[in-house]
C-alpha positions, 0 to 999 in steps of 0.5 A: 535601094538600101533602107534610108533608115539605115542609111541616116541611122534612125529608127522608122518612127523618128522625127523629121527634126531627128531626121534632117539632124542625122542628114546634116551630121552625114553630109558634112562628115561624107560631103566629097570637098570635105572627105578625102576618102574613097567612097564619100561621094557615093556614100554622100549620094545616098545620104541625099536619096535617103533624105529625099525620100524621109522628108517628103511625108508623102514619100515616106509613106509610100516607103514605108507601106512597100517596106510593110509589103515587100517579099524578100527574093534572096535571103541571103543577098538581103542579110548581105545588104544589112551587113553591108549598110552596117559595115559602111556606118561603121566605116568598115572596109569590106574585103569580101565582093560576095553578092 
């Protein structure tokens, strides 16, 4: 899963009100009956996991305790992720189907 963070656009220590209010900026902006672009579903599910798991303090922890622990297995495929998830906030269009 790509980082919820990233995802919403907010740091590890926002708020829940910073939070929902990048949530709700998201949605409304990529919600798929109010963007006809190509990508808004799936980019408006993400959001929605995102959020799932950022308002629930319990969750949220626990995501934040794994990201502390986490070893990372390929380099290369998770600075891609992160260039990936920046590209799509920034609405870029990738041309490259690299890992």
């Amino acid at each position: 899963m790509e980082n919820p963070y990233h995802i919403l656009g907010v740091s590890p220590n926002a708020t829940a009100e910073e939070i929902k209010k990048a949530y709700r900026s998201l949605a409304m902006r990529h919600h798929p009956d109010r963007s006809d672009h190509a990508s808004a579903e799936s980019r408006f599910n993400a959001i929605q996991k995102a959020y799932e798991l950022l308002s629930d303090p319990k969750k949220r922890a626990e995501y934040n305790q794994s990201i502390g622990n986490r070893i990372i297995i390929d380099p290369a495929e998770e600075a891609f992720s992160l260039w990936r998830s920046l590209f799509n906030r920034c609405e870029i269009a990738s041309t490259s189907n690299t890992p």
